[in-house]
DSSP file (Angstrom, degrees, kcal/mol; ACC not computed):
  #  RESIDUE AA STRUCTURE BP1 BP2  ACC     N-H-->O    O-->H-N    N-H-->O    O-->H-N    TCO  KAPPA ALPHA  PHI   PSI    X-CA   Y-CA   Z-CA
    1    1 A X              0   0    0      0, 0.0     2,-0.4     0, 0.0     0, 0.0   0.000 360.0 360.0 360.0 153.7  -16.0   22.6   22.6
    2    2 A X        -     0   0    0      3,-0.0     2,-0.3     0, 0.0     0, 0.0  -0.819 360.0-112.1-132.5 136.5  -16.3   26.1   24.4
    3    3 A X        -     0   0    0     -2,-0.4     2,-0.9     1,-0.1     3,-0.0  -0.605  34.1-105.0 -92.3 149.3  -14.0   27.6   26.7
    4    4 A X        -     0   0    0     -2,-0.3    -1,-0.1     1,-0.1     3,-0.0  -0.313  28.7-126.1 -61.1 106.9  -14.9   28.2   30.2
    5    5 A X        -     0   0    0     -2,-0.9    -1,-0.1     4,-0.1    -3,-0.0  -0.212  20.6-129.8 -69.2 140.8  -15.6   31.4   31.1
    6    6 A X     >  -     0   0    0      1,-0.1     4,-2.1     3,-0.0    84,-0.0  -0.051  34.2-102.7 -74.4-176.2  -13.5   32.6   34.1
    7    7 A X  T  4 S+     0   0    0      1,-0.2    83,-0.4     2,-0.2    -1,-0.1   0.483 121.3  62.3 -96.2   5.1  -15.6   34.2   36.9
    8    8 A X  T  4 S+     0   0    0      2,-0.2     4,-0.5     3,-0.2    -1,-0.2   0.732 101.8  56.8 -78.2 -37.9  -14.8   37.8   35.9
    9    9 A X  T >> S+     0   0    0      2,-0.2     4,-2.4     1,-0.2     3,-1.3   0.989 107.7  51.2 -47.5 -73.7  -16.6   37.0   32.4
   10   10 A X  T 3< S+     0   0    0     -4,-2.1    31,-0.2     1,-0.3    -1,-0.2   0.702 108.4  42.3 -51.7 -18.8  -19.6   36.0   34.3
   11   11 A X  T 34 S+     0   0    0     75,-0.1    -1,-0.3     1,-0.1    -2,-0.2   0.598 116.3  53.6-109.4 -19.4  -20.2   38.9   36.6
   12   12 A X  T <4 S+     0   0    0     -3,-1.3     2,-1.4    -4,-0.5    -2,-0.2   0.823  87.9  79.1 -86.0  -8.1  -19.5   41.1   33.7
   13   13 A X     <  +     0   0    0     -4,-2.4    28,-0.2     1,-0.2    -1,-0.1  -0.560  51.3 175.4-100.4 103.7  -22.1   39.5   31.0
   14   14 A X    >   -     0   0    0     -2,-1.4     3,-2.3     1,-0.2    -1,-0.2   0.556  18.0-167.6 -80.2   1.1  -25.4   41.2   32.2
   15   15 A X  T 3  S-     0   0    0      1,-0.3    -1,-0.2    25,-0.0    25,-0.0  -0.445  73.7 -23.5  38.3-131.4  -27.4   39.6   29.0
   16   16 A X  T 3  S+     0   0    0     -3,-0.1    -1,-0.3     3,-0.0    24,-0.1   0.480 106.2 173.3-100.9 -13.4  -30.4   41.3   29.1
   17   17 A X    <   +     0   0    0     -3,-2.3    23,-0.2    22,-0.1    22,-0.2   0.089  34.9  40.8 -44.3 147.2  -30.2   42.1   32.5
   18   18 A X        +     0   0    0     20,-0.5     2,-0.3     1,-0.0    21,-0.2   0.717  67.5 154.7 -65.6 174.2  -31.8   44.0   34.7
   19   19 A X        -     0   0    0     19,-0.5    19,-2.1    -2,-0.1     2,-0.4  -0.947  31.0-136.7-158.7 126.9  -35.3   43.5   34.1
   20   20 A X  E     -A   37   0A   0     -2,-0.3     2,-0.2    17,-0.2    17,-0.2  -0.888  19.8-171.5-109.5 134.4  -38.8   43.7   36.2
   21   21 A X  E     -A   36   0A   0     15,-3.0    15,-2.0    -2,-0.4     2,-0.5  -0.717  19.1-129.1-128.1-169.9  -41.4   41.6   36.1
   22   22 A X        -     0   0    0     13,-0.2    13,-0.2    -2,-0.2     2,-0.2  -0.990  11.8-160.9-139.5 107.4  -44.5   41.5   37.2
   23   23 A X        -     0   0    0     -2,-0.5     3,-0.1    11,-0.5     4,-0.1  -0.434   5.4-174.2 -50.0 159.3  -46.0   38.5   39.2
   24   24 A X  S    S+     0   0    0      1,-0.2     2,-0.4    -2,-0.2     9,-0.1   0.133  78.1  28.5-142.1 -11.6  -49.9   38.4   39.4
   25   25 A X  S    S-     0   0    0      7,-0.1    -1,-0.2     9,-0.1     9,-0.1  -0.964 100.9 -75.7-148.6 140.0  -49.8   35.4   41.8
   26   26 A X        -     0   0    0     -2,-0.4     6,-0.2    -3,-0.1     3,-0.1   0.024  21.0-168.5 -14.5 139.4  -47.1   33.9   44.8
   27   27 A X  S    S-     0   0    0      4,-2.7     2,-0.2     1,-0.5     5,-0.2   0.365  76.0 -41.7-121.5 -35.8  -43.9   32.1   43.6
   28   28 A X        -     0   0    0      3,-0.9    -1,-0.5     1,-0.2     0, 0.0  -0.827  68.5 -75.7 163.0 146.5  -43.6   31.0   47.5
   29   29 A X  S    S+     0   0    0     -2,-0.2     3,-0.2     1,-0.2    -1,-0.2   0.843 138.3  48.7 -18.7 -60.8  -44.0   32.1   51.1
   30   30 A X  S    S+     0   0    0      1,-0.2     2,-0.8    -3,-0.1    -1,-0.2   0.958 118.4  43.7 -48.3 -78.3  -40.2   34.0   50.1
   31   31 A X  S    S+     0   0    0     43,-0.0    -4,-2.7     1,-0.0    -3,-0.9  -0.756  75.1 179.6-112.8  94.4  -41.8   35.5   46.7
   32   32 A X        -     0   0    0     -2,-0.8    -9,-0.2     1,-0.3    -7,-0.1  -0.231  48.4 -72.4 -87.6 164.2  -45.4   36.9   47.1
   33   33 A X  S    S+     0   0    0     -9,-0.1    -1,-0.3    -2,-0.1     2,-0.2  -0.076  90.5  77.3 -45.6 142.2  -47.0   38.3   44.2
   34   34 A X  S    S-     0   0    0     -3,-0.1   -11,-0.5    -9,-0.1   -13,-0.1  -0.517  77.9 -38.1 135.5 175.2  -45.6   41.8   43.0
   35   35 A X        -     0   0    0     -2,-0.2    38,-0.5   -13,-0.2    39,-0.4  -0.100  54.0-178.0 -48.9 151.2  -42.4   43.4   40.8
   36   36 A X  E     -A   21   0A   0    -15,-2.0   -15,-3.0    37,-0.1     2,-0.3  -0.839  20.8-126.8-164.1 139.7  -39.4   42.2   41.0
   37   37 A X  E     -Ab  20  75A   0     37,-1.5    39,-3.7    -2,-0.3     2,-0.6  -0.719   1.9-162.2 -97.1 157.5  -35.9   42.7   39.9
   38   38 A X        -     0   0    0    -19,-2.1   -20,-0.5    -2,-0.3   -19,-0.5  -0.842  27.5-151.5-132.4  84.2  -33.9   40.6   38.5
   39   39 A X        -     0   0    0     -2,-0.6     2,-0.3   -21,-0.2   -22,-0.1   0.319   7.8-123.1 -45.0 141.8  -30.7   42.3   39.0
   40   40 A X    >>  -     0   0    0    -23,-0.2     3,-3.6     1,-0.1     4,-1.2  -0.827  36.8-108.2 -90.9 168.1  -27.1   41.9   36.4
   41   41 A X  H 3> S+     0   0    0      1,-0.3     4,-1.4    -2,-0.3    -1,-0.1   0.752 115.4  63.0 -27.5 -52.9  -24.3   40.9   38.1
   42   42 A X  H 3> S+     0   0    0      2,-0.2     4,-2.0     1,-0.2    -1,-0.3   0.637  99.9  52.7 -67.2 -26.2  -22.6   43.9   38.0
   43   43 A X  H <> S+     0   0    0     -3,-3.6     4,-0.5     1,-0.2    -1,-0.2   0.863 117.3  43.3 -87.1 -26.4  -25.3   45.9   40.2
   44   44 A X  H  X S+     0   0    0     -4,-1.2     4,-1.3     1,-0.2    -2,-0.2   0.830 108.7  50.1 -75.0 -35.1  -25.0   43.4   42.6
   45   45 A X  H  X S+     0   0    0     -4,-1.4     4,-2.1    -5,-0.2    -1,-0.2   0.864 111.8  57.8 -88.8 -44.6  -21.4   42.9   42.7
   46   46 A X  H >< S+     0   0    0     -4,-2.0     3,-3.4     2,-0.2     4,-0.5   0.845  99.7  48.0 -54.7-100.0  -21.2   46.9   43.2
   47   47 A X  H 3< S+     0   0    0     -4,-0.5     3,-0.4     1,-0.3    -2,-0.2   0.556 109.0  64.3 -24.3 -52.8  -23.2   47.7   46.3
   48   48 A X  H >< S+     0   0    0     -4,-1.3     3,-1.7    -5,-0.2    -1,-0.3   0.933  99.5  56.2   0.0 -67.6  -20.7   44.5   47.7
   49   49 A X  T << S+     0   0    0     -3,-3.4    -1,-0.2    -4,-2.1    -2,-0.2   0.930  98.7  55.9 -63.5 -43.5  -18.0   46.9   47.0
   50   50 A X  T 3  S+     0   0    0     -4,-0.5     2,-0.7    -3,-0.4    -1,-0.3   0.142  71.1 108.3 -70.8  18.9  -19.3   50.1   49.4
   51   51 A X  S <  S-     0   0    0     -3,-1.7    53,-0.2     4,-0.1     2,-0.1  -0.949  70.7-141.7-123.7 137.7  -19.5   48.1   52.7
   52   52 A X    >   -     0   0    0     -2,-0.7     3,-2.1     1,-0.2     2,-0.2  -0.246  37.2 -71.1 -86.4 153.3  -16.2   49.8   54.6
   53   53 A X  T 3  S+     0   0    0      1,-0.2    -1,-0.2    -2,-0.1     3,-0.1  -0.360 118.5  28.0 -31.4 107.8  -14.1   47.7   56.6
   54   54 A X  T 3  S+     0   0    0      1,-0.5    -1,-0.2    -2,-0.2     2,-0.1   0.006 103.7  93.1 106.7 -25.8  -15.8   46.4   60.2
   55   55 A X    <   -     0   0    0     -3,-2.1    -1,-0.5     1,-0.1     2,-0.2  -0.369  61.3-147.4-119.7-171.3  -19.2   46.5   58.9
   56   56 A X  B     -c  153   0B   0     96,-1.5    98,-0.9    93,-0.1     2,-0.4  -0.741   7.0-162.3-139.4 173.5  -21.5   44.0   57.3
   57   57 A X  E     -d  108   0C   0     50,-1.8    52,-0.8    -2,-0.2     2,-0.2  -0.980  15.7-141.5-156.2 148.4  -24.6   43.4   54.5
   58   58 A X  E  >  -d  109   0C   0     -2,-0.4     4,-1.2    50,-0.2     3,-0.3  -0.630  28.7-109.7-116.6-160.7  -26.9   40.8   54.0
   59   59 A X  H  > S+     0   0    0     50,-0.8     4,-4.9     1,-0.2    -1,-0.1   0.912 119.7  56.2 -76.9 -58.5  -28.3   39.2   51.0
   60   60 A X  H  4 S+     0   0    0      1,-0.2    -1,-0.2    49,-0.2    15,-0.1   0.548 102.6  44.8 -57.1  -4.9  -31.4   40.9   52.0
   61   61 A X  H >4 S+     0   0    0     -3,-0.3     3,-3.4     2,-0.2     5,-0.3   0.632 112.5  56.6-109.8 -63.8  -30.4   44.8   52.3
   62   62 A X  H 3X S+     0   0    0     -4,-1.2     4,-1.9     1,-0.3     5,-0.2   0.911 103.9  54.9 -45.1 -44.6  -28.6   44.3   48.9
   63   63 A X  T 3< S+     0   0    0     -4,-4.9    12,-0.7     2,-0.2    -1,-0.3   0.389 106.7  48.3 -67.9 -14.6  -32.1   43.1   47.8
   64   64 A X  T X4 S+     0   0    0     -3,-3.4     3,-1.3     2,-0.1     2,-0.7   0.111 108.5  55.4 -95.8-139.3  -33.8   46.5   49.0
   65   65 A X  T >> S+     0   0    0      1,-0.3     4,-2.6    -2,-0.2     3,-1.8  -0.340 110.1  44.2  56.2 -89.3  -31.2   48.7   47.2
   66   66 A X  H 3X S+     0   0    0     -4,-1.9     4,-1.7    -2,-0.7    -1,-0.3   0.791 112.4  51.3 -67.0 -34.0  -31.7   47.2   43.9
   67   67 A X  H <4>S+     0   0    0     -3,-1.3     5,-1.0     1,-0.2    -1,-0.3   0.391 111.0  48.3 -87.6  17.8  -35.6   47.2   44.1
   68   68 A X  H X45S+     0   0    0     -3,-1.8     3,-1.0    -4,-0.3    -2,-0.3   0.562 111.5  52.1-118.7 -36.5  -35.5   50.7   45.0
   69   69 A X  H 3<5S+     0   0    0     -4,-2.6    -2,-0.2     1,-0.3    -3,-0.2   0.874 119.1  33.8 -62.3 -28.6  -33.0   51.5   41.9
   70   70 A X  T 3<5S-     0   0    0     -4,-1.7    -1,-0.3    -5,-0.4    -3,-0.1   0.070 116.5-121.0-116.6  23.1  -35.2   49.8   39.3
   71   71 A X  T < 5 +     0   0    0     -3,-1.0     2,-0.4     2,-0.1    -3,-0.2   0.864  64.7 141.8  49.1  63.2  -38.7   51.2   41.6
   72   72 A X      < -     0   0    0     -5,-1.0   -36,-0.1    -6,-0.1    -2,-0.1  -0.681  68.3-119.9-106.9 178.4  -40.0   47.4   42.1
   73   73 A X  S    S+     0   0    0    -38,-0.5     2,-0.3    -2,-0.4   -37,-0.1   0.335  90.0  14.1 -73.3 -48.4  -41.6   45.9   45.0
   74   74 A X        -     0   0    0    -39,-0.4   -37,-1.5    -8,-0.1     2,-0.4  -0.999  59.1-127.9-158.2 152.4  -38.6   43.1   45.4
   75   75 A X  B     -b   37   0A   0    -12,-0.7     2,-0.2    -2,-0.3   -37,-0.2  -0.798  49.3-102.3 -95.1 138.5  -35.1   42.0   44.4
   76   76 A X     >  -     0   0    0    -39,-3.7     4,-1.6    -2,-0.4   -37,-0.2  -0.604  29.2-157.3 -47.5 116.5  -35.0   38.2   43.1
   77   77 A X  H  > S+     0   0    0     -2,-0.2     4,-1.7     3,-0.2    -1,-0.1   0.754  93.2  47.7 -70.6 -31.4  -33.7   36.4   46.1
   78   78 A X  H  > S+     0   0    0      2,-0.2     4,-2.4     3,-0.1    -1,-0.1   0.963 117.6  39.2 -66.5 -80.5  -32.5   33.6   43.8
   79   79 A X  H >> S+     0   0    0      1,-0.2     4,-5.3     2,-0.2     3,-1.3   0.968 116.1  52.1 -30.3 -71.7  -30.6   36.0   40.9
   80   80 A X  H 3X S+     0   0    0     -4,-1.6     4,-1.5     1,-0.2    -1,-0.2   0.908 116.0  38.4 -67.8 -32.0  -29.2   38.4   43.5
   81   81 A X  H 3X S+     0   0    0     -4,-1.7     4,-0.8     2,-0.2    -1,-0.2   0.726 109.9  54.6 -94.1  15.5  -27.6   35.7   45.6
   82   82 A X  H XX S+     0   0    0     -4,-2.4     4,-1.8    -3,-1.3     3,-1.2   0.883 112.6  48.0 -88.0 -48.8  -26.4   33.5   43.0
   83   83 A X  H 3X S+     0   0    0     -4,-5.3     4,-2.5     1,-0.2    -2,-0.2   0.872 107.9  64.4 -65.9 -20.3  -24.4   37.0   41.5
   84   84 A X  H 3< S+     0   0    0     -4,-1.5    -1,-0.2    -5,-0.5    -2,-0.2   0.866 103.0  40.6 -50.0 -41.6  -23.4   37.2   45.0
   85   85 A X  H XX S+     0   0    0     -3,-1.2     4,-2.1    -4,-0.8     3,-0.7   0.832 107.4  57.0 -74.7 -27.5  -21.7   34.4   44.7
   86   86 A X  H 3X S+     0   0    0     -4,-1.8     4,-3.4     1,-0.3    -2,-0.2   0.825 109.9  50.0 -69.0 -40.3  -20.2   34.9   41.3
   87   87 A X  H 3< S+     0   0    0     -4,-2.5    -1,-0.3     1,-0.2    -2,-0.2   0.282 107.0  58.7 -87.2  25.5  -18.6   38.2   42.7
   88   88 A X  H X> S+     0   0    0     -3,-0.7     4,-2.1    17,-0.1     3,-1.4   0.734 108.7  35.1  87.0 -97.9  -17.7   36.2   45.2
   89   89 A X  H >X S+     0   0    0     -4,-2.1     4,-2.8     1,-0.3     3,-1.4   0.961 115.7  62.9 -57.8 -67.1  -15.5   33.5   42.9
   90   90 A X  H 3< S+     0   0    0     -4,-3.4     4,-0.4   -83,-0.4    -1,-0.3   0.173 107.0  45.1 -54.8   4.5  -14.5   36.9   40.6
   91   91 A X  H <> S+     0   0    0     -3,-1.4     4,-2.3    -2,-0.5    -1,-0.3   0.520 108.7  49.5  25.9 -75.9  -12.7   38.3   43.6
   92   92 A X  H <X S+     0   0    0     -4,-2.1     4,-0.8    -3,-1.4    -2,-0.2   0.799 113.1  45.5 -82.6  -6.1  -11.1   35.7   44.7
   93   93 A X  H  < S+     0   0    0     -4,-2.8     4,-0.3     2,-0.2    -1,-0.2   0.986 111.0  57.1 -72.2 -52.5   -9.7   35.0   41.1
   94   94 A X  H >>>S+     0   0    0     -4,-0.4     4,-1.7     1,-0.2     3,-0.8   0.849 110.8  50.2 -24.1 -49.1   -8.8   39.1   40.9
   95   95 A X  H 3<5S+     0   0    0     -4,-2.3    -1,-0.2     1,-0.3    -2,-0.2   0.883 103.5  49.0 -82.5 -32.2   -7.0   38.0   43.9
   96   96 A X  T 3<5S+     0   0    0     -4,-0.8    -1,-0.3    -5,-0.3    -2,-0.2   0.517 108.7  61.1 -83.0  11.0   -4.9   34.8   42.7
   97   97 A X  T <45S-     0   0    0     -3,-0.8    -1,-0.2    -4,-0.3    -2,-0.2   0.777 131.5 -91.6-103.8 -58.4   -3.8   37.1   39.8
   98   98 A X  T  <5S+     0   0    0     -4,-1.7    -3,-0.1    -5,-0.1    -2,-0.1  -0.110  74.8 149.9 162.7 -37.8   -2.2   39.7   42.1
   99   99 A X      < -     0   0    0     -5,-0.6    -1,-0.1     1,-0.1     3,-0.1   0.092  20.7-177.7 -11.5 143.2   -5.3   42.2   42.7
  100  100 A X  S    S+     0   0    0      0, 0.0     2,-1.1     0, 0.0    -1,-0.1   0.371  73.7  60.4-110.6 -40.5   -5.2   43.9   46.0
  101  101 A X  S    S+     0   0    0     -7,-0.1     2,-0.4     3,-0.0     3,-0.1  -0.441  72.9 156.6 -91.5  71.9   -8.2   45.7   45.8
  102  102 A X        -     0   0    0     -2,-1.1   -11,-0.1     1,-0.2     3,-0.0  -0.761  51.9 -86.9 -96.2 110.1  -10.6   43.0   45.4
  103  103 A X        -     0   0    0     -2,-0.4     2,-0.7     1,-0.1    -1,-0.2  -0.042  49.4-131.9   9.5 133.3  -15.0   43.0   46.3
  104  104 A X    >>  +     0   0    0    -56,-0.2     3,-1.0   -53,-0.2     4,-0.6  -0.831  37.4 172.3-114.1  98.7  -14.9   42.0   49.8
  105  105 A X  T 34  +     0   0    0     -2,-0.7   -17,-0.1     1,-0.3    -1,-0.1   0.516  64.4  74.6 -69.9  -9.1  -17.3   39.3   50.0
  106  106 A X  T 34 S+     0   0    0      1,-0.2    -1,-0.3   -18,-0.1   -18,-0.0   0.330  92.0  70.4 -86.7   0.5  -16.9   37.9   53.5
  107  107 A X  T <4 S+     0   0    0     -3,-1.0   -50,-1.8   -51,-0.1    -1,-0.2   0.775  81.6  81.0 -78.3 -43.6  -18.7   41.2   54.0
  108  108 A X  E  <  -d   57   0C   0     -4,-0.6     2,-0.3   -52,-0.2     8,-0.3  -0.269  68.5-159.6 -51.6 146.9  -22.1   39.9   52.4
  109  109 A X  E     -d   58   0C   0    -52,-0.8   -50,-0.8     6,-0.1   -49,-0.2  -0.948  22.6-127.5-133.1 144.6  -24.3   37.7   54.8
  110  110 A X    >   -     0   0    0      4,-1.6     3,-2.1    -2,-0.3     2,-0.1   0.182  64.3 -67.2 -90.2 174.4  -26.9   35.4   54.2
  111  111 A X  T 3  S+     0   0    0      1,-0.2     3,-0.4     2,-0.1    -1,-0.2  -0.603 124.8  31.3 -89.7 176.6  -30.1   36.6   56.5
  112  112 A X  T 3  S-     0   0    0      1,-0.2    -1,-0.2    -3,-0.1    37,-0.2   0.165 132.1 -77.3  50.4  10.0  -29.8   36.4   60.1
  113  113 A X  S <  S+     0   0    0     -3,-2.1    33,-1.1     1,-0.2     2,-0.3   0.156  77.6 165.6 105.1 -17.2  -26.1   37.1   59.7
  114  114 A X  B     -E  145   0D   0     -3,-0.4    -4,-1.6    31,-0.2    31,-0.3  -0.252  43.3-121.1 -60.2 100.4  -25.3   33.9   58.7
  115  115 A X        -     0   0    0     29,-2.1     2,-1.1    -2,-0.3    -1,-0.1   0.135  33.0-125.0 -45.3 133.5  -21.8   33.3   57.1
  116  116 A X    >   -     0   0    0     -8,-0.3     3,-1.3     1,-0.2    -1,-0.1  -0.801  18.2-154.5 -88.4 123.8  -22.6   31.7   53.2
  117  117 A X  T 3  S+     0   0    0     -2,-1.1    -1,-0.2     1,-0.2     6,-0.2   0.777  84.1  68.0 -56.2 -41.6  -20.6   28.4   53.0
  118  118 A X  T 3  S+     0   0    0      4,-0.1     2,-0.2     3,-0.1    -1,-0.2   0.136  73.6 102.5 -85.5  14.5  -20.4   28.5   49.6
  119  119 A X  S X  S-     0   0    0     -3,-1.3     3,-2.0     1,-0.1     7,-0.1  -0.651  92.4 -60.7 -86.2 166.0  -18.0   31.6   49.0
  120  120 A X  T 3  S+     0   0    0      1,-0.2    -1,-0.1   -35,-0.2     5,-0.1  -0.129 122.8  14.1 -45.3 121.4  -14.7   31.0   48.3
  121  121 A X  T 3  S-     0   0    0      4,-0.1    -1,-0.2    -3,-0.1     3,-0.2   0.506 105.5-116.5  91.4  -3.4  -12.4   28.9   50.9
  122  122 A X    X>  -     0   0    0     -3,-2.0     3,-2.4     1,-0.2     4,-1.8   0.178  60.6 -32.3  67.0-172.2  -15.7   27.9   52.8
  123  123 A X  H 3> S+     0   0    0      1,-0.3     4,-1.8    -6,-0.2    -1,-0.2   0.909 131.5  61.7 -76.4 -19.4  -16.3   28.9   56.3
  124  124 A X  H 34 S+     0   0    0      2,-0.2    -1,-0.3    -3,-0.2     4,-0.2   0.115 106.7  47.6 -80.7  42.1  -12.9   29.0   57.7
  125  125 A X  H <> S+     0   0    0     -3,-2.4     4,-2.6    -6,-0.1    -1,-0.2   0.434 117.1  45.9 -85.5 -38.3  -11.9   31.8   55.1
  126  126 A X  H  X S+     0   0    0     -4,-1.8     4,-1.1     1,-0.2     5,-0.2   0.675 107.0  49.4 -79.8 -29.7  -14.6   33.2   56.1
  127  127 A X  H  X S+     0   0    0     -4,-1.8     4,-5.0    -5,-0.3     5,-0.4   0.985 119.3  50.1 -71.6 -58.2  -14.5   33.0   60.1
  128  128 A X  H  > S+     0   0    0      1,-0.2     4,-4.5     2,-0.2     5,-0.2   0.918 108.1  42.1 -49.9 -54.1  -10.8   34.4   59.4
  129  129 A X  H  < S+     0   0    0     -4,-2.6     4,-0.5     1,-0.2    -1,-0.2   0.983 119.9  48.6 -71.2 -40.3  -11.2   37.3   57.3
  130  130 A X  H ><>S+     0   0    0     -4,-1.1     3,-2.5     1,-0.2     5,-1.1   0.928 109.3  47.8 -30.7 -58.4  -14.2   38.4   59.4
  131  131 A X  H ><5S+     0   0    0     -4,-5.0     3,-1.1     1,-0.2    -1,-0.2   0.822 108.0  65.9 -76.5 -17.5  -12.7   38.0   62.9
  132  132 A X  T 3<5S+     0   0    0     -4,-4.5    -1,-0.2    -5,-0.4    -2,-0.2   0.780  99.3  46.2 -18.7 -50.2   -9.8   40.0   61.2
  133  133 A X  T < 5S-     0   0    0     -3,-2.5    -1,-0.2    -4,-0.5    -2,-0.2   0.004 135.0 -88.8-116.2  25.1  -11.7   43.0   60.8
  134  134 A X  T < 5S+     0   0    0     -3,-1.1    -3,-0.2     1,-0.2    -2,-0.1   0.499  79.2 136.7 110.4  13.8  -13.0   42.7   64.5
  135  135 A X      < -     0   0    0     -5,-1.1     2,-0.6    -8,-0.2    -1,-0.2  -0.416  48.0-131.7 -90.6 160.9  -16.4   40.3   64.2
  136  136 A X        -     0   0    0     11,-0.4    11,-1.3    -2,-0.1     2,-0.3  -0.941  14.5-153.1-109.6 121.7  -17.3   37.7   66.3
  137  137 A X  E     -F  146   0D   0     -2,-0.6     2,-0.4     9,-0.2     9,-0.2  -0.612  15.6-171.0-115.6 125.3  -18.5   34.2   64.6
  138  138 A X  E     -F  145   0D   0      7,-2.9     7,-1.8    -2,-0.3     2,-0.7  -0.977  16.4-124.4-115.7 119.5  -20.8   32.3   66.7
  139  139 A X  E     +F  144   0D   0     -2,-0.4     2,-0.8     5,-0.2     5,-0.2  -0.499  24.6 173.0 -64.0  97.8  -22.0   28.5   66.2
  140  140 A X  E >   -F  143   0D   0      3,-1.8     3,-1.5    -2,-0.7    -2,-0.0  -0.932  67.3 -57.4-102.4 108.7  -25.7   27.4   65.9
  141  141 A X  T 3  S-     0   0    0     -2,-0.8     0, 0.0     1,-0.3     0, 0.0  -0.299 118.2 -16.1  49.5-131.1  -25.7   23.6   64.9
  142  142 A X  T 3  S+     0   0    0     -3,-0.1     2,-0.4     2,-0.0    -1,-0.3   0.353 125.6  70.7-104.5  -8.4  -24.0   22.9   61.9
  143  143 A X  E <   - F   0 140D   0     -3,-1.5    -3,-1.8   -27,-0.0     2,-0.3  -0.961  68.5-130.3-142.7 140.6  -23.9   26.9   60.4
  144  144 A X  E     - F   0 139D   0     -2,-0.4   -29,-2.1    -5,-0.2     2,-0.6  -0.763  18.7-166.7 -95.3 125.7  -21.9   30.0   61.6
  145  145 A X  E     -EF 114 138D   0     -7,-1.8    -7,-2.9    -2,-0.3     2,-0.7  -0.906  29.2-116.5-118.0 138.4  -23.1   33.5   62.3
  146  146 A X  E >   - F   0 137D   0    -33,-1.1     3,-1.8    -2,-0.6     2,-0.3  -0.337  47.3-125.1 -53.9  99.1  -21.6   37.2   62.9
  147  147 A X  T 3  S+     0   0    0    -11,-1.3   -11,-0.4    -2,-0.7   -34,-0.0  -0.542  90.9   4.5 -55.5 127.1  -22.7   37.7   66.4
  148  148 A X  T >  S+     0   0    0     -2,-0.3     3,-2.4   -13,-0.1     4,-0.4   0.911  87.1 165.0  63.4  47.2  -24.8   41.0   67.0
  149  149 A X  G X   +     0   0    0     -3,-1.8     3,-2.1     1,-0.3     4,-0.3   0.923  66.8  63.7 -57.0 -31.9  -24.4   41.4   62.9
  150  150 A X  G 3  S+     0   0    0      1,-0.3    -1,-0.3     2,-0.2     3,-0.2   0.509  92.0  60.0 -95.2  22.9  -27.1   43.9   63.0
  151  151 A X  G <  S+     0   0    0     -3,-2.4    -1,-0.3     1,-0.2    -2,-0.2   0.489 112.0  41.8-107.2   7.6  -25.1   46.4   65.0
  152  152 A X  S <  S+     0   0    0     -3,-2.1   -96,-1.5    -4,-0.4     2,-0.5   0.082  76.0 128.9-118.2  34.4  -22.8   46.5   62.5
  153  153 A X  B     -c   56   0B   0     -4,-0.3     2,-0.5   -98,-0.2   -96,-0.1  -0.577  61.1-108.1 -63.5 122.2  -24.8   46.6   59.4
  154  154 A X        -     0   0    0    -98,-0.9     2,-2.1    -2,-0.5    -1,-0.1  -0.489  11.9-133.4 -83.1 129.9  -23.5   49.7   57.1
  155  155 A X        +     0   0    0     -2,-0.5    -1,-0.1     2,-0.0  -104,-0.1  -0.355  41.1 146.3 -14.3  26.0  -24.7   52.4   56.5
  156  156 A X        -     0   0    0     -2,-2.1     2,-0.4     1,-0.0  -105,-0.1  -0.207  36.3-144.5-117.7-169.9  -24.6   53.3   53.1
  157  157 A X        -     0   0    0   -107,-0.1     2,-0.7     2,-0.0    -1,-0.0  -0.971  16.8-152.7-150.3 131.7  -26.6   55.1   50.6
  158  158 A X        -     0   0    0     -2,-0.4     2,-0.6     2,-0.0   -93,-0.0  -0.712  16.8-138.6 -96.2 129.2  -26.6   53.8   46.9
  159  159 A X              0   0    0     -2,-0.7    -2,-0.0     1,-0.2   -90,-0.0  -0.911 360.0 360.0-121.3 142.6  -27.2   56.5   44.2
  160  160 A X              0   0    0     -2,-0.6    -1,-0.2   -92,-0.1    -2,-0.0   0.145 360.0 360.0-111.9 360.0  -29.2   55.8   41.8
């Protein structure tokens, strides 16, 4: 039997990670033929950390960033938001330890602004710590969005 690895383990064990590959044909409407990287945890879980208080990121901006560090075409949409999530979980463990200065992951958004249900504490952690920092969470059917997300998308510039 194997012990579980906490979720700080997991966003730090990059395996072989990153790596581009090379498509020659469509994966899906989302992932057309060309490079793409397939990010470690850790790159992903940085660029998270540089969006400032008030402001916002999606899945999809994280996903330019990394395919501009490593010169592909595309970031894995699968890879980079499953480590999203993991720095996510590793956060909120950082946090139940004592951590103050913790990834702030309620920052990340799924695209169209869309709040991820599956970070830590579900969408009312997520409605909270947002409307905290001055957002407003708006209801479309069954799933919650940052109202006017893309006039607070940040700014930043990753060096690479």
């Amino acid at each position: 039997m194997t012990d579980k690895k906490s979720w700080r383990q997991k966003l730090n064990n990059s395996k072989d990670l990153p790596k581009v590959q090379k498509f020659t044909k469509a994966k899906s409407k989302s992932m057309p033929a060309g490079t793409y990287v397939i990010p470690a945890p850790v790159e992903v879980d940085e660029i998270m950390k540089m969006v400032p208080k008030g402001r916002l990121i999606t899945i999809n901006e994280i996903r330019e960033h990394l395919a501009k560090k490593h010169n592909a075409q595309f970031g894995c949409p699968i890879t980079t938001g499953i480590f999203a999530w993991i720095a996510a979980n590793a956060a909120e463990e950082a946090a139940a330890e004592g951590k103050k200065r913790i990834t702030p992951y309620w920052r990340t958004l799924k695209t169209g602004g869309e709040l991820n249900p599956k970070y830590p504490g579900g969408i009312d952690a997520l409605k909270k710590l947002l409307q905290d920092e001055g957002h407003k969470i708006i209801q479309k059917s069954k799933r919650f969005f940052v109202a006017d997300y893309q006039k607070k998308l940040a700014k930043i510039r990753v060096f690479f």
